[in-house]
C-alpha positions as CSV (number, residue, x, y, z in Angstrom):
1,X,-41.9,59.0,-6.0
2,X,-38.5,58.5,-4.3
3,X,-40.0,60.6,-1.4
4,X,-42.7,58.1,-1.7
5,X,-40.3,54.8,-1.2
6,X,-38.1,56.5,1.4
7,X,-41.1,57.1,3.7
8,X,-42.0,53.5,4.0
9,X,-39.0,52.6,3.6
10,X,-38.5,53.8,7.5
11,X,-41.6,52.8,8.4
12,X,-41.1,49.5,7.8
13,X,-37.5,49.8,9.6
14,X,-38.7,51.5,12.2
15,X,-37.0,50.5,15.4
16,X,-38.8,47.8,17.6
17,X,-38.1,46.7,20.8
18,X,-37.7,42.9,21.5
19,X,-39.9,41.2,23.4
20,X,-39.7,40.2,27.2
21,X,-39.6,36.5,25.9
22,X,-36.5,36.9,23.7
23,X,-34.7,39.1,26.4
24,X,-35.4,35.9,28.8
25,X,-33.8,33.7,26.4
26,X,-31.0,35.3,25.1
27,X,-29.7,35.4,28.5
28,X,-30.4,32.1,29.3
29,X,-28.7,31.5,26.1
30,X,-24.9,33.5,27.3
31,X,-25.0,32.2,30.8
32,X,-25.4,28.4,29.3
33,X,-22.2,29.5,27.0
34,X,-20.4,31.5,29.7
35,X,-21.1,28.3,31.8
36,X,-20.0,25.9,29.4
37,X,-17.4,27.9,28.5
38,X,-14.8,26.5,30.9
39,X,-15.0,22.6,30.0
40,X,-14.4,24.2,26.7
41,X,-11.2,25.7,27.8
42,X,-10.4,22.6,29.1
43,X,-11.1,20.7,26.0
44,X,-9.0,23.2,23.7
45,X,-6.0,22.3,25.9
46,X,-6.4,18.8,25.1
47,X,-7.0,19.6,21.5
48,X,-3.6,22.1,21.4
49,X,-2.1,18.8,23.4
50,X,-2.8,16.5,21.0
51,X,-2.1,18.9,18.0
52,X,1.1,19.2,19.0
53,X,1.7,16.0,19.2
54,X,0.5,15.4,15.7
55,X,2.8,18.2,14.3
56,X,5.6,16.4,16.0
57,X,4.4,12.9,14.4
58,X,4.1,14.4,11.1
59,X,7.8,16.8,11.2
60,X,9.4,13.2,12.2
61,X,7.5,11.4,9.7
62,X,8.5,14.1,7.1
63,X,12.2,13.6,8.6
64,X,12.2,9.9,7.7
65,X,10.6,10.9,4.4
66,X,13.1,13.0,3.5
67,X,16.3,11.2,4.6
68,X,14.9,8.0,2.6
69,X,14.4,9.7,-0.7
70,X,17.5,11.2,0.1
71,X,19.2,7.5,0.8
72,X,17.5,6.4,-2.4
73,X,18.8,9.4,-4.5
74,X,22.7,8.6,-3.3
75,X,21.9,5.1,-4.1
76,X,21.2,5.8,-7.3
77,X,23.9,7.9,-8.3
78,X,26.7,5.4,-6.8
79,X,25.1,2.6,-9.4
80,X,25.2,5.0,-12.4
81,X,28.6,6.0,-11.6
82,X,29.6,2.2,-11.2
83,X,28.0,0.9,-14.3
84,X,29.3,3.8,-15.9
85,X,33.4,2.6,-14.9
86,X,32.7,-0.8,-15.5
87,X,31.8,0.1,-19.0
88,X,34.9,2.3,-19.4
89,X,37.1,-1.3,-17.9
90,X,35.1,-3.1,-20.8
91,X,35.9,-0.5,-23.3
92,X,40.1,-0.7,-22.0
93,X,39.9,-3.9,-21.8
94,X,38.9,-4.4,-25.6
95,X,41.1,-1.8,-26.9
96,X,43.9,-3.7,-25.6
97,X,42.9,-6.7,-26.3
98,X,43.1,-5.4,-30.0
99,X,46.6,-3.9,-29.6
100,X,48.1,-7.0,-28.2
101,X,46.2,-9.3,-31.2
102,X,48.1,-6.6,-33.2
103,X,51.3,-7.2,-32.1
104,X,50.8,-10.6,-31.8
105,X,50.1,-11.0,-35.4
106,X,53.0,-8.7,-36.5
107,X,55.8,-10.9,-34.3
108,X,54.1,-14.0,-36.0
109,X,54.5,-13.0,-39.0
110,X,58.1,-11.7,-38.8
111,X,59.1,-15.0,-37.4
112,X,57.6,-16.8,-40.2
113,X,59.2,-14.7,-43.0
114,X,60.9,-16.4,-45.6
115,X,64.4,-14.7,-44.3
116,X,64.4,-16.1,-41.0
117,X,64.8,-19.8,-43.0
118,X,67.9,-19.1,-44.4
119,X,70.2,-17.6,-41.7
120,X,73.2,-17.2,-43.0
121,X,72.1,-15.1,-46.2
């Protein structure tokens, strides 16, 4: 049975040689492209142009990108950093703003101890 199958198997692939009619048009077909074939190169160095002037466009673009988010970034950091002292010149200034209430109430009372009224004793 394989026998079978592998005989028609090449007769149905037999080799066949093309027709005069497809000959004709295949090489109609390569002398149109071989013909068209330099406006094409002319074309491709307009598209390679015009590429690399896109890359360009898009490299600065990315450039711009970059330093901005880079611009932004640094901004950032300098307001964090600035609220961050502004709260540590809050938190002096209300420790010593305590202290000197301290003191102030220890003098005052000192000065407005019984002993001080009698000066001589």
């Amino acid at each position: 049975m394989s026998e079978d199958l592998e005989s028609r198997l090449r007769a149905a692939l037999r080799p066949v040689a093309p027709s005069e009619e497809l000959t004709q048009k295949l090489i109609a077909r390569v002398t149109a492209d071989q013909g068209s074939e330099g406006h094409a190169r002319g074309a491709g160095r307009r598209s390679l142009k015009a590429s690399a002037w896109w890359l360009s466009a898009s490299l600065a673009a990315s450039l711009l990108v970059a330093v901005g988010v880079q611009h932004h970034v640094q901004e950032r950091r300098d307001t964090e950093r600035g609220l961050e002292a502004r709260r540590q010149v809050i938190e002096a200034l209300r420790v010593t703003s305590q202290k000197l209430n301290l003191a102030y109430e220890v003098i005052k009372s000192e000065s407005s101890s019984p002993a001080d009224d009698k000066p001589g004793v």
